[in-house]
PAZAPA-4460 file (N, C-alpha, C; in steps of 0.05 Angstrom, whole numbers, plus 32768, in hexadecimal, padded with zeros to 4 digits):
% residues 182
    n_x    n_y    n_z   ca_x   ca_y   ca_z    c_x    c_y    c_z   seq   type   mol
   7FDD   8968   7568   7FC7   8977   7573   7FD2   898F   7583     1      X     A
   7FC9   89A0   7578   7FD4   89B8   758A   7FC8   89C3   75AB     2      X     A
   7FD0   89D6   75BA   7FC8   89D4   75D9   7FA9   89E0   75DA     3      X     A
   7F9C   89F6   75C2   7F84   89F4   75BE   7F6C   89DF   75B8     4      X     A
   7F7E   89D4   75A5   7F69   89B7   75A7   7F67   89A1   75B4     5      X     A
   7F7F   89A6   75D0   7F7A   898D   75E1   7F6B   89A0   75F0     6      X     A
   7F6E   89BA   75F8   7F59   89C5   760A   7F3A   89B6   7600     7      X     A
   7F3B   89BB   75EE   7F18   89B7   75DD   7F1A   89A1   75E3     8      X     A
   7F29   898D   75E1   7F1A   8974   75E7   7F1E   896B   75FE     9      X     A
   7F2D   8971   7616   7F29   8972   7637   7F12   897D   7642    10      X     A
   7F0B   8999   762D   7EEF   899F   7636   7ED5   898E   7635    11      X     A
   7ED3   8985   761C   7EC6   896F   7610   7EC0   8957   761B    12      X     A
   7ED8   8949   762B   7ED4   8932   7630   7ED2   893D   764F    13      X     A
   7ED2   8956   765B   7ECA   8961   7674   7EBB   8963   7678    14      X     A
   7EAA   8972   7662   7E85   8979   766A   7E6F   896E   7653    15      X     A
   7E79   895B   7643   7E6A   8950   7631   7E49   8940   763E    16      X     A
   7E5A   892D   7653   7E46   891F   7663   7E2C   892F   766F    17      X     A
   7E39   8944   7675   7E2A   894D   7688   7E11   895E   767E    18      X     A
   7E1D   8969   765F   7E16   897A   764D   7DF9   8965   763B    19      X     A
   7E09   8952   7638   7DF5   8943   762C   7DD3   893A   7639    20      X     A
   7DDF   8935   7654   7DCA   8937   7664   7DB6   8947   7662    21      X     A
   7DBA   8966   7662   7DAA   8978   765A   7D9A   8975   7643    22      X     A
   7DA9   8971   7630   7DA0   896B   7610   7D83   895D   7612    23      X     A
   7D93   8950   761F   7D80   892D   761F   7D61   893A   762B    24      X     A
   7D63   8944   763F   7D4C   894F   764D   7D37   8964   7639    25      X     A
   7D46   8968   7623   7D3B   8980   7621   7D35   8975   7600    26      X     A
   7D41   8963   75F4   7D40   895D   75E3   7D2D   893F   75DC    27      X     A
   7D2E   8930   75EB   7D1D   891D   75F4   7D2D   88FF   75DE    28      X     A
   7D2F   8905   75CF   7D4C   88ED   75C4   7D5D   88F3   75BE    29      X     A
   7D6D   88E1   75BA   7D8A   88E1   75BF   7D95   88EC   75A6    30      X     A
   7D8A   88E9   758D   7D8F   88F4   7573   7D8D   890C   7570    31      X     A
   7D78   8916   757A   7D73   8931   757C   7D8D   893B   7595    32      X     A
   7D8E   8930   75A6   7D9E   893B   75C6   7DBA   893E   75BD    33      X     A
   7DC1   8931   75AD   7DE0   8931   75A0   7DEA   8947   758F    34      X     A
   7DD5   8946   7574   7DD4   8967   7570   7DD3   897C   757D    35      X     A
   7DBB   897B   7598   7DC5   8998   75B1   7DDE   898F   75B4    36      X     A
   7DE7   8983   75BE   7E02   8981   75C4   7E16   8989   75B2    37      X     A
   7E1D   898C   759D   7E28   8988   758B   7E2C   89A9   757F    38      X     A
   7E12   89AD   7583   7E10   89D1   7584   7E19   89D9   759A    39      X     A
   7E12   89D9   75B0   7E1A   89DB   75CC   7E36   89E6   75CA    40      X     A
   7E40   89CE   75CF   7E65   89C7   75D3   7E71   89DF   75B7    41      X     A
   7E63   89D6   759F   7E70   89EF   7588   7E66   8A10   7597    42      X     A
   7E4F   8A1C   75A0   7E4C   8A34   75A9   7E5D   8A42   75C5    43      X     A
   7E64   8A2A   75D4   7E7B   8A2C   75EC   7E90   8A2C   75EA    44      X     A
   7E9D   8A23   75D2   7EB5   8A24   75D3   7EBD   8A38   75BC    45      X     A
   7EA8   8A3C   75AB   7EB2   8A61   759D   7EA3   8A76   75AB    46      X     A
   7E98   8A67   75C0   7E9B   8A87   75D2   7EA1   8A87   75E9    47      X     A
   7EAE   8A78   75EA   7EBB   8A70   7614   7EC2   8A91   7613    48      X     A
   7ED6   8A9B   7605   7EE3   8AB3   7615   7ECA   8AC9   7616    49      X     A
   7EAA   8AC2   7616   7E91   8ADB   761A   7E90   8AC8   763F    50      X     A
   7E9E   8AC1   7640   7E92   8AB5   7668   7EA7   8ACA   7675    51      X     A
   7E92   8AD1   768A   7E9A   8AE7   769F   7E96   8AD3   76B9    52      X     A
   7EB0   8AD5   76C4   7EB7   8AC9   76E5   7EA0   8AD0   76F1    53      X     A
   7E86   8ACE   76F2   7E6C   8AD7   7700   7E66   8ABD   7709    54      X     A
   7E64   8AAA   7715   7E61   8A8F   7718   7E77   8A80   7708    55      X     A
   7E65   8A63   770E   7E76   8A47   7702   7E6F   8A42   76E6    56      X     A
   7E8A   8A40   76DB   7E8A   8A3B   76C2   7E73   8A20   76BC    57      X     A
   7E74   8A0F   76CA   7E63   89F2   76C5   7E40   8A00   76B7    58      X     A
   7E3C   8A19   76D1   7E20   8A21   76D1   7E1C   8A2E   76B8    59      X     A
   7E38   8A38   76AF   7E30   8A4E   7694   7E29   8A39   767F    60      X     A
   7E45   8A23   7676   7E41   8A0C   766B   7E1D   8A05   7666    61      X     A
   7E0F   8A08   7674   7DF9   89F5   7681   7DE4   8A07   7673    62      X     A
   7DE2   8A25   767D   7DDA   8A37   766C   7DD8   8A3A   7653    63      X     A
   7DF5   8A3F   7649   7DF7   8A38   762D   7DE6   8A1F   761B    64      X     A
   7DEC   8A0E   762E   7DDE   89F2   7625   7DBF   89F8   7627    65      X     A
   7DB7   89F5   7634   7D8E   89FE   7633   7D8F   8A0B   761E    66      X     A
   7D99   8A23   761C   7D96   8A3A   760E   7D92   8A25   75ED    67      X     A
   7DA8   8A23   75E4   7DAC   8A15   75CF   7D9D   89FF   75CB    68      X     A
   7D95   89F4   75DC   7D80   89D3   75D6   7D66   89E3   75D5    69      X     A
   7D60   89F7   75DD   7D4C   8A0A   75DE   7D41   8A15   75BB    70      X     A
   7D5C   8A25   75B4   7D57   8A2A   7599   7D5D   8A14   7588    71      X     A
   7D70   8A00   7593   7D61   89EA   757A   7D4D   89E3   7571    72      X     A
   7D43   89D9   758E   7D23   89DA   758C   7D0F   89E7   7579    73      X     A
   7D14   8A04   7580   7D00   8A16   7571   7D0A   8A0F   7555    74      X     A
   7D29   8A17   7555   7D2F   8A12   7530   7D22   89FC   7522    75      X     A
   7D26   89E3   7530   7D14   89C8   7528   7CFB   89C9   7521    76      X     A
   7CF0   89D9   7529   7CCF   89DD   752E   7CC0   89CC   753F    77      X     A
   7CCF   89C1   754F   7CC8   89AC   7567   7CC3   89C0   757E    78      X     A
   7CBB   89D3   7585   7CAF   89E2   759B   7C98   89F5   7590    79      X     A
   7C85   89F9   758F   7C74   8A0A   7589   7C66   8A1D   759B    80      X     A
   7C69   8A33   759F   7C67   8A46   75B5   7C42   8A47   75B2    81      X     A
   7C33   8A50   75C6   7C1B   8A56   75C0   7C12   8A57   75DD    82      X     A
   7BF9   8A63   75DC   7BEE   8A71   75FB   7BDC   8A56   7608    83      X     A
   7BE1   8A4E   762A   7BC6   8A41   7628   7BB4   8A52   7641    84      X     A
   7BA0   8A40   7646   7B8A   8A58   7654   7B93   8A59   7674    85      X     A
   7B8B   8A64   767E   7B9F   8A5D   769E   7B96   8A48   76AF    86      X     A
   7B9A   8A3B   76BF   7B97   8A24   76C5   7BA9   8A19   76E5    87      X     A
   7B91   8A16   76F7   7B9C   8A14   7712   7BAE   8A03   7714    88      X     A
   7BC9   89FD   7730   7BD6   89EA   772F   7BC7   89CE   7737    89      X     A
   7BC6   89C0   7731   7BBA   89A2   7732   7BB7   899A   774F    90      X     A
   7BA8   8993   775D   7BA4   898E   7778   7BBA   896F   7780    91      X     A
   7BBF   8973   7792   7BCC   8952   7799   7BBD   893A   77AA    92      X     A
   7BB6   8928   77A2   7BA5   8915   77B3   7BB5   8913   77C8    93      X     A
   7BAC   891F   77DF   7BB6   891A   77F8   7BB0   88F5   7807    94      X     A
   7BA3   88ED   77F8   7BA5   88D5   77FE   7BB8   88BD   77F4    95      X     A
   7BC7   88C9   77DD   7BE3   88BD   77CF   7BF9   88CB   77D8    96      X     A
   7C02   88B2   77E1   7C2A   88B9   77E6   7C38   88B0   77D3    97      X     A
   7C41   88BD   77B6   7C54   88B1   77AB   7C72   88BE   77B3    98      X     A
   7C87   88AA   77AD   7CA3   88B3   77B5   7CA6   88AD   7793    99      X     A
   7CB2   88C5   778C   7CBE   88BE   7767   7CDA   88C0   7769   100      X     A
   7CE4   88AA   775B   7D02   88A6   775D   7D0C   88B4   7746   101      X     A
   7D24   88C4   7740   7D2D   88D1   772B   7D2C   88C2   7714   102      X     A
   7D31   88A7   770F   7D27   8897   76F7   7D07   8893   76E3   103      X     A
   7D07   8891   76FD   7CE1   8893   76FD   7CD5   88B1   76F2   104      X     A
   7CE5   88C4   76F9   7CD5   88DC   76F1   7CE1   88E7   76D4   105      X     A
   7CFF   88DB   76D2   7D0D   88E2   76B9   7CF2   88CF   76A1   106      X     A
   7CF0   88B6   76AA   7CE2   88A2   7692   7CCC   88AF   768A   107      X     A
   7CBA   88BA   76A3   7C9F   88C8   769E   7CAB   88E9   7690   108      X     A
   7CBE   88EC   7697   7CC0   8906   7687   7CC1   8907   7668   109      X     A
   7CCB   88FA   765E   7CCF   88ED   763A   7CB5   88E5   7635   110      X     A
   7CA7   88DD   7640   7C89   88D8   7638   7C77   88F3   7634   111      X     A
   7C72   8901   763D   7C68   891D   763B   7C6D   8935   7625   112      X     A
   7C59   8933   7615   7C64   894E   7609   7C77   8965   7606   113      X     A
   7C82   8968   75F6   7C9F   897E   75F5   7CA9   898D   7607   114      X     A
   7C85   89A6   7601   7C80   89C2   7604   7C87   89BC   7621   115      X     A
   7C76   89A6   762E   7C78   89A0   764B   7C92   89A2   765D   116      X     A
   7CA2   898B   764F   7CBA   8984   765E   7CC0   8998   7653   117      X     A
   7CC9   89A7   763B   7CE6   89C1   7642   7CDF   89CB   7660   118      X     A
   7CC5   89DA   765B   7CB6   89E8   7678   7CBF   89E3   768F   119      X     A
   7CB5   89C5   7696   7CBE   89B8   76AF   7CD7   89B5   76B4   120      X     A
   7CEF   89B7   76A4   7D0C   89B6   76A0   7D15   89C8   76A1   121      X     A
   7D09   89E1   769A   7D14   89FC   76A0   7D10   8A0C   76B5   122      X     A
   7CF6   89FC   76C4   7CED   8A06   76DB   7CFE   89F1   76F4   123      X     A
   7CF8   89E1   76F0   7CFE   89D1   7707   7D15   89C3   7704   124      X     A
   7D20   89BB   76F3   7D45   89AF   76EA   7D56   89CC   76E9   125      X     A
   7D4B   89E2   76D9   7D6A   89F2   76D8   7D5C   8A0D   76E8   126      X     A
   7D47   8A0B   76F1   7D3A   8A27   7701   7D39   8A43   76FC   127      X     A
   7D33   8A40   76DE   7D28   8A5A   76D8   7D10   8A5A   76E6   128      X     A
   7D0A   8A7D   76E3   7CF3   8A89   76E9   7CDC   8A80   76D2   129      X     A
   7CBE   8A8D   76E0   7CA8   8A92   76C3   7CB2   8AA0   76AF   130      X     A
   7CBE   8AB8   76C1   7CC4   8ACB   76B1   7CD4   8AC1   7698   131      X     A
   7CEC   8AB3   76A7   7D05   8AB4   7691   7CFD   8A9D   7679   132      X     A
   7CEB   8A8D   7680   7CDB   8A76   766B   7CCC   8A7E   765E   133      X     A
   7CBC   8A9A   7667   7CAC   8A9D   7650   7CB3   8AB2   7646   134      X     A
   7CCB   8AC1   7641   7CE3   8AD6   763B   7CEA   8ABC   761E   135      X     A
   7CF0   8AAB   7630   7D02   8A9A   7613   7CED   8A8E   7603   136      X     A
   7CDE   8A7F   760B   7CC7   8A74   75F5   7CB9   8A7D   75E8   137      X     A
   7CB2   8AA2   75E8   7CA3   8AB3   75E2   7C85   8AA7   75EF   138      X     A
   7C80   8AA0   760A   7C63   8A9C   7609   7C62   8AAD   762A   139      X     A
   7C4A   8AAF   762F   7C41   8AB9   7651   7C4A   8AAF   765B   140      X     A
   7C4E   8AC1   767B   7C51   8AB1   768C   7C40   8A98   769B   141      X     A
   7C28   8AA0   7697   7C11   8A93   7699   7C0D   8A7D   768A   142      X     A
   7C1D   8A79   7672   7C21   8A5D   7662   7C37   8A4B   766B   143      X     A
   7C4C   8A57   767A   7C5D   8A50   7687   7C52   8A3C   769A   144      X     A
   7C46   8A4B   76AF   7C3D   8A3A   76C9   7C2E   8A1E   76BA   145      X     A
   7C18   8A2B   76A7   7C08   8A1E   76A5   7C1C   8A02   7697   146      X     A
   7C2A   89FF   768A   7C39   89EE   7679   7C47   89E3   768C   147      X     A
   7C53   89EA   76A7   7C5D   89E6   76BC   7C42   89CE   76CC   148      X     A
   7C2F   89D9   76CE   7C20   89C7   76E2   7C13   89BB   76D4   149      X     A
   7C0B   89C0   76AE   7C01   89A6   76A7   7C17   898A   76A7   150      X     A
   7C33   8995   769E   7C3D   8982   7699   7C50   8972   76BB   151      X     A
   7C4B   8976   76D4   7C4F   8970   76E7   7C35   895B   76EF   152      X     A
   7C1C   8965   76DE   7C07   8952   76E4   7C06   8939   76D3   153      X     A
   7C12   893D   76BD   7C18   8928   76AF   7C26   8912   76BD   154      X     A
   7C38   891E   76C6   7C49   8909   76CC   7C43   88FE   76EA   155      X     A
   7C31   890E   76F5   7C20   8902   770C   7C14   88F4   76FE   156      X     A
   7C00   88EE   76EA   7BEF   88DD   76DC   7BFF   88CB   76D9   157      X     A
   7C11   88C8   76BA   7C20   88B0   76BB   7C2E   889E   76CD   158      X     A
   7C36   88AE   76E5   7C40   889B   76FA   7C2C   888A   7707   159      X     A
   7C0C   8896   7705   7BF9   888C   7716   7BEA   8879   7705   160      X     A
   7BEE   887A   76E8   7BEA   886A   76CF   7BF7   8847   76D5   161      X     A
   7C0F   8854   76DF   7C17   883A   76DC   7C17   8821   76FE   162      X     A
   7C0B   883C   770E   7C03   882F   7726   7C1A   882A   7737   163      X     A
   7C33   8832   7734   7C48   8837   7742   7C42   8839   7769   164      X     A
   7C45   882B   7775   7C41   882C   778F   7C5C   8829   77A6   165      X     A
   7C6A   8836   77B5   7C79   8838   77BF   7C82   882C   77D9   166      X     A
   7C85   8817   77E6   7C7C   8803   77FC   7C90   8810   780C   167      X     A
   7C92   8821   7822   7CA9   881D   7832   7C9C   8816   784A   168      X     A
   7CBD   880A   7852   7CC3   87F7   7862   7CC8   87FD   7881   169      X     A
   7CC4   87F4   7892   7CD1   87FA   78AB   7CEF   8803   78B0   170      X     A
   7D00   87EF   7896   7D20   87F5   789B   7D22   880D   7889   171      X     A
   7D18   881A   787F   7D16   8836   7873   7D17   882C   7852   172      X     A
   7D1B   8812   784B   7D18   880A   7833   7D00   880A   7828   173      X     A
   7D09   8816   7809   7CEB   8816   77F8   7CF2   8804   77E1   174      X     A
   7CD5   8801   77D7   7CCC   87ED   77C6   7CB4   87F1   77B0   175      X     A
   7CBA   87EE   779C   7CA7   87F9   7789   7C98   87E8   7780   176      X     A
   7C7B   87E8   777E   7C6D   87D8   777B   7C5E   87E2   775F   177      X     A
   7C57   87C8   774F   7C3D   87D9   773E   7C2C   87C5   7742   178      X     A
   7C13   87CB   7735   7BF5   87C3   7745   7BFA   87A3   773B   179      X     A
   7C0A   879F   7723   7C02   8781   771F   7C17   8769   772F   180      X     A
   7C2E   877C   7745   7C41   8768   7753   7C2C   8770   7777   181      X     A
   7C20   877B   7774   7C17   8778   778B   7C03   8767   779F   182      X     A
***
């Protein structure tokens, strides 16, 4: 093996994990998430020498990666761009305290429609703008938000679907309840 192809595969077994992660989010199974990946890792490493010392290489990596699970997507025909009507952000019952644990919101995220989670993943996991989401999806910005707060209400729904209740404790310990252990 020569010193280029152990680079490639130091890189590989460097940012694969981390890379996949992304996939996964954006791809919603693992069959599909492997393929982003697979594209991913092949588009970074015949074009590592287009990265400019402007930040961390990890973040470009990461870029690259959305980017590419992005047009898989579309190439698949698993994203369908289209307008919806505008639509306020969803009020919060101020009478519910939920605490959502990163598990908990990853499970409810795979449940939800596509269009949704890319949205919420590009807004709130990798922090693009409206702008720059609805630059890439070809849709408004105004489909943006709206795809943003329908699919944040979703997953307010499903968490409240399943009656998830959060017991904390005096010793700062919490405890998750659902309606039928209570």
């Amino acid at each position: 093996m020569d010193k280029n192809a152990k680079a490639q595969r130091a890189f590989v077994d460097s940012y694969a994990d981390f890379l996949f992660s992304i996939c996964i989010r954006y791809a919603g199974k693992k069959s599909f998430a492997q393929d982003c990946l697979q594209e991913s890792l092949i588009h970074i490493l015949n074009n590592i020498h287009k990265y400019q010392d402007k930040g961390k290489f990890k973040a470009w990596c990461a870029a690259v990666t959305v980017r590419k699970c992005l047009d898989w997507l579309k190439k698949e025909k698993r994203w369908q761009a289209g307008e919806l009507g505008e639509m306020d952000e969803p009020f919060q019952n101020e009478n519910v305290s939920y605490r959502l644990e990163i598990q908990d919101v990853k499970r409810f995220m795979e449940t939800i429609p596509e269009n949704y989670r890319i949205v919420l993943n590009m807004y709130l996991v990798e922090g693009f703008s409206h702008k720059e989401i609805a630059d890439f999806l070809l849709v408004s910005e105004s489909t943006s938000r709206s795809l943003l707060s329908r699919g944040r209400k979703m997953i307010q729904e499903k968490f409240e679907e399943e009656k998830m209740y959060i017991i904390h404790k005096g010793d700062d310990t919490v405890e998750k309840k659902t309606a039928n252990s209570i």
